[in-house]
C-alpha positions in Angstrom: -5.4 -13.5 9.0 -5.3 -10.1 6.7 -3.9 -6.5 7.5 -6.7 -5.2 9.7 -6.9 -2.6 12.3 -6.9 -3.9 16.1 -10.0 -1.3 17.0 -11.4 1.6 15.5 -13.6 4.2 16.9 -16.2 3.4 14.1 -17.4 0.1 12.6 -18.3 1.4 9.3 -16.9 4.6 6.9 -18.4 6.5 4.3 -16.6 6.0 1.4 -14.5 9.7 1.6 -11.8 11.7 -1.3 -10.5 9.9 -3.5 -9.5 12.8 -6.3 -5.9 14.1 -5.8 -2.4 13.1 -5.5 -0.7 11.6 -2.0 0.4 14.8 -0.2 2.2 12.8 2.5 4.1 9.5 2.5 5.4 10.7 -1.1 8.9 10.5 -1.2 11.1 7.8 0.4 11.6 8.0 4.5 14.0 5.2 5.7 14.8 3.1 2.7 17.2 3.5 -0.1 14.3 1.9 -2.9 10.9 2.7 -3.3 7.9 1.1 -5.0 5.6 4.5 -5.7 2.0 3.9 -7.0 1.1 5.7 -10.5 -2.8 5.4 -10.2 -5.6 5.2 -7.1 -7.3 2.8 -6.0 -7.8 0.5 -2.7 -5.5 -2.1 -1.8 -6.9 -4.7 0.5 -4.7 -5.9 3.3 -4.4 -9.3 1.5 -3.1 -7.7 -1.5 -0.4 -5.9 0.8 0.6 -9.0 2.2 0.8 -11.4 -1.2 3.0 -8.5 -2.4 5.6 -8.4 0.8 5.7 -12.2 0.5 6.6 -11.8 -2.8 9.2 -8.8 -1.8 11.0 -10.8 1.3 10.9 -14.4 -0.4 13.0 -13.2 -3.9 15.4 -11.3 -1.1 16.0 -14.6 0.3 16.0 -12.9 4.1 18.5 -10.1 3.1 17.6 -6.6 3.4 15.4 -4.1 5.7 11.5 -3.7 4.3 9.3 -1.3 5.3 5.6 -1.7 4.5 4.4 2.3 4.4 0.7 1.9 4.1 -2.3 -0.1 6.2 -5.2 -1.1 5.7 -7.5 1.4 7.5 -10.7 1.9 5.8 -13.9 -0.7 5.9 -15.6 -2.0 3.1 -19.3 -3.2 3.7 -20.8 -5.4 1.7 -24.9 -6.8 1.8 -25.3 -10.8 1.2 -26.1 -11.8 -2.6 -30.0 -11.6 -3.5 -30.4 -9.0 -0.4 -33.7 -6.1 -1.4 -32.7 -2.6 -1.4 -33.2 -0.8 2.1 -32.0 -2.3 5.5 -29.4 0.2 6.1 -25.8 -0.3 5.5 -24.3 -4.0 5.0 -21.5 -5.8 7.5 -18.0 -5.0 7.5 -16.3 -7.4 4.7 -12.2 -6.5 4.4 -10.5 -3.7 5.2 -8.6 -1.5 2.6 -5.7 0.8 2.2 -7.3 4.4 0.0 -3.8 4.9 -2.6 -3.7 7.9 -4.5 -1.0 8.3 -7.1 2.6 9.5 -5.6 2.1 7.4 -2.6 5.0 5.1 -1.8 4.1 1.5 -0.5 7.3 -0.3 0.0 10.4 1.0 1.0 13.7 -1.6 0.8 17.5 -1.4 2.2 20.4 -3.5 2.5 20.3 -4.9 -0.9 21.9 -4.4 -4.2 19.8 -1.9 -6.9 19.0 -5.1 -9.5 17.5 -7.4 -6.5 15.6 -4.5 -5.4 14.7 -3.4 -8.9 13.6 -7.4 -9.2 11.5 -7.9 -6.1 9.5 -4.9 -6.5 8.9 -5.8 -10.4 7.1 -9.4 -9.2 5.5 -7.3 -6.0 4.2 -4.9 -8.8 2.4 -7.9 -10.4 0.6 -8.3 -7.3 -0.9 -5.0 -7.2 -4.2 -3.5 -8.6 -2.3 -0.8 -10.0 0.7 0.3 -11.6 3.7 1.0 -9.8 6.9 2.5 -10.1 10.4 1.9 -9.1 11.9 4.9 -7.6 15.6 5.6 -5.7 16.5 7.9 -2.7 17.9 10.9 -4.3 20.3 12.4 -1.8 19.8 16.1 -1.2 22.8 18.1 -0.5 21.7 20.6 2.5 20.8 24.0 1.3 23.2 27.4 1.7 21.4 30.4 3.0 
């Protein structure tokens, strides 16, 4: 069973913006690592979930994950050999719309190298690029 939501107000979605860089969900929120996409694209929810078996099975069932997006949007498709018109196709999979900045996976409770590690094989996983990033801790700021 993939990532998919549990209802939606609509069936089917146009297809939306996809120009731009993530505005939100950015910069790391509760973890100490980060895997940060460097291009857009969709991720399917069965992508999401190959890559966090990858993630939790080289941790060995140490550490916190945190999966940071969800597969939202619908993707229609019409059955092969189908003529033109008819309106819109079924529902096939749903997918996650990254843009580039957008941080997928966040990880705590492990060293830097296993982190570094899991999110290298995860990357592999993934229909686009990725980065490894670290919480940089921000000293508060004196008025």
């Amino acid at each position: 069973m993939a990532l998919q939501p549990a209802r939606t107000k609509y069936r089917k979605t146009q297809k939306g913006q996809r120009a731009g860089n993530a505005k939100r969900g950015n910069t790391i929120a509760f973890g100490e690592f980060g895997l940060q996409s460097l291009s857009r694209g969709p991720m399917t929810g069965q992508q999401i979930e190959a890559a966090r078996v990858t993630i939790t099975r080289h941790l060995k069932r140490k550490g916190k994950l945190w999966i940071r997006v969800f597969p939202h949007k619908p993707v229609t498709k019409k059955p092969a050999e189908v003529r033109m018109g008819q309106g819109k196709g079924s529902v096939e999979y749903y997918v996650a719309t990254i843009k580039p900045g957008a941080v997928l996976f966040e990880l705590a409770g492990v060293p830097v190298t296993v982190a570094k590690e899991a999110f290298c094989l995860a990357d592999a996983k993934l229909p686009f690029r990725c980065r490894f990033i670290i919480r940089s801790e921000h000293v508060s700021t004196q008025a």
